[in-house]
Each structure stands twice: as C-alpha cells, then as structure tokens.
N, C-alpha and C positions, 0 to 999 in steps of 0.2 A: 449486547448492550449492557453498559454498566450507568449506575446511579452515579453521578460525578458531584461535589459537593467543593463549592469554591465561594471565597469571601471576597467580597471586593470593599478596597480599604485604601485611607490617606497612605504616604511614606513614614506616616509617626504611628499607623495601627488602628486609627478610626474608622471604624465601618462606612460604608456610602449608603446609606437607605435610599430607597428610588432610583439606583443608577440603571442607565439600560444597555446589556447587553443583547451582541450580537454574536451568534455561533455561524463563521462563515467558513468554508470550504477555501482548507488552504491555499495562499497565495493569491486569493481571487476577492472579490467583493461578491460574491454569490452566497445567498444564504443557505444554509442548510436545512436539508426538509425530513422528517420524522424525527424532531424533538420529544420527546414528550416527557411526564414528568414521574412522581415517585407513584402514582396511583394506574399509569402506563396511558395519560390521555396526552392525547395530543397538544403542545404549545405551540403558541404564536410564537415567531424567531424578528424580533430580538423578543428578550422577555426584560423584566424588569426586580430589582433586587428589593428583598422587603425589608424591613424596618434596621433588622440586624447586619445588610451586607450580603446575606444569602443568596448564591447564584444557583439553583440544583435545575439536574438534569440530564439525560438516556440520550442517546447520540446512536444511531447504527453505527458499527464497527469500526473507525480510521482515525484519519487526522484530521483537526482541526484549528483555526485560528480563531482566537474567542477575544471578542473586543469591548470593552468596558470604556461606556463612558459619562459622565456628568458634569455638565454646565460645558466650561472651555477644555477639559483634562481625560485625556485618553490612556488609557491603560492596555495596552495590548498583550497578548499570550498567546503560545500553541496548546492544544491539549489534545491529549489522546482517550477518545473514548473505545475501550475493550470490553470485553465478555470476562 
C-alpha cells in the first residue's frame, strides 16, 4: 500500500472542494474495501475532497478506477495503488 495523493480540479485548474469520490474496482461499479487513510484508519469509499481538491488515500496493492464527481460533471481515472 502506498499513500496516493490526487487533486480534483476544473479543466481551467480550480480545485473542487466537497467533490465525492469513488475508488471502485476496475471495470466494475464495486467499490473497493480497505481504503484507508494517511494515519492507516479505515475510510468510508466514496470519500469526499476538502477545501483544496485533496483526494488522499492507501488502496491494497492493484488497479483501480477512481471516479470524481460534483453537481452534474464526472471525472473519471484508472489509478494504481503499489507498495
């Protein structure tokens, strides 16, 4: 498990405060289970970005598809969480 450290932002660079992401298991609409965060506790999936856009977060070892979203605007990604 590695700390993963992602912004979620306009197409112009502006942070989204309050967006909520979901960490789901590639391909799939299933969420992922042993998130946790930089102090090694447990999150709830989806979580939600603070002020700045800040998405952090510990993923057991693979692939993942991480979906950001706020109001009507979807943001989609793969991300890989390693060691």
């Amino acid at each position: 498990m590695e700390l993963k450290n992602y912004f979620a932002q306009t197409s112009q660079g502006a942070a989204l405060p309050g967006a909520t992401c979901y960490l789901y298991l590639p391909g799939t609409e299933v969420l992922a289970e042993g998130v946790v965060n930089v102090a090694n506790e447990l999150l709830s999936n989806p979580v939600v970005t603070g002020d700045d856009g800040l998405i952090q977060f510990a993923a057991p070892n693979g692939l993942y598809d991480l979906r950001v979203v706020q109001g009507d605007g979807i943001i989609a990604c793969g991300c890989n969480a390693t060691t």
